[in-house]
N, C-alpha and C positions, 0 to 999 in steps of 0.2 A: 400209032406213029412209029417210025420204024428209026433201030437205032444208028449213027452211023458210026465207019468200022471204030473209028478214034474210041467212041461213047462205047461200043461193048469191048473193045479192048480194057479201057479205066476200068469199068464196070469187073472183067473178069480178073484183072490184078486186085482189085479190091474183095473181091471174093476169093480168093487165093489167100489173100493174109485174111482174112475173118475167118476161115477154115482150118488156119496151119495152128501149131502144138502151141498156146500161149509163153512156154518157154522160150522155146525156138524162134517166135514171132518178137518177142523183147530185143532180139538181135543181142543176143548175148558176145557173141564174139564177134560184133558190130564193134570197130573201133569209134572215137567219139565223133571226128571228121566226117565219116558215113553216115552215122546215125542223124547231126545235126544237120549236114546235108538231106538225107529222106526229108528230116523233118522238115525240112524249110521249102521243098516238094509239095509236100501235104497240106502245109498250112495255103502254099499257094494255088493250088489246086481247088480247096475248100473259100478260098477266098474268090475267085472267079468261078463260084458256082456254075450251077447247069449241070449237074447231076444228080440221080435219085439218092432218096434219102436214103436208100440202103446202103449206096455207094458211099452219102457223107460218111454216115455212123461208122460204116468199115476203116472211112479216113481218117475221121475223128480215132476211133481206138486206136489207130496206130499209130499216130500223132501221141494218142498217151503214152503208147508203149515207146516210145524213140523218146520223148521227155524223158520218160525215168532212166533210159540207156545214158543221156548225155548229163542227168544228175550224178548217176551212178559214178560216171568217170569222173565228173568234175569232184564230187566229195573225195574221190581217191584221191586226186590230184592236190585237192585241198589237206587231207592227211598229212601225205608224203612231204607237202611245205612247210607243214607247223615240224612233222617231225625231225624236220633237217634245221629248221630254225632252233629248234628245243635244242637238239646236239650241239648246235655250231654256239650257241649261247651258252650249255653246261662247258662246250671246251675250252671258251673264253673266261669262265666262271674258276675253270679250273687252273687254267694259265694265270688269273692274277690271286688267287692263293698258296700259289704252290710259290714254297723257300726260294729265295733268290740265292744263291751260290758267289 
């Protein structure tokens, strides 16, 4: 059965990323916007089936790899909050100990 052009298109995107540097493929300088966007691509893609399983698995792994992209920023993102909460709390901390004049 013969593929049509759409099905070997998917098909050779999906071999493109199961072939490229697993660094590279993480999308490391994927912002999170992009990454979650892919991802939300992929899941729906895998969700309306009708591609070979070479094609899912290729989908599936980069579905994993864009997961950990859009972890990665969120944990940042989560950091960067406690640590501005931490400060803004030590300078409030420090404001009602310090001598009043």
């Amino acid at each position: 059965m013969a593929k049509t052009d759409e099905q070997a298109e998917r098909a050779e995107r999906a071999e493109r990323g199961a072939q490229a540097d697993p660094g590279d493929r993480a999308g490391t300088t994927l912002g999170y916007e992009q990454a979650r966007d892919e991802l939300v691509e992929v899941v729906r893609r895998l969700e309306a089936g009708g591609t070979s399983l070479e094609e899912s698995l290729a989908l599936w792994e980069r579905g994993e790899e864009l997961a950990k992209v859009c972890r990665r920023w969120l944990e940042g993102a989560r950091a960067r909050l406690d640590a501005a909460l931490a400060e803004e709390a030590d300078a409030e901390e420090g404001a009602e100990s310090a001598p009043e004049s």
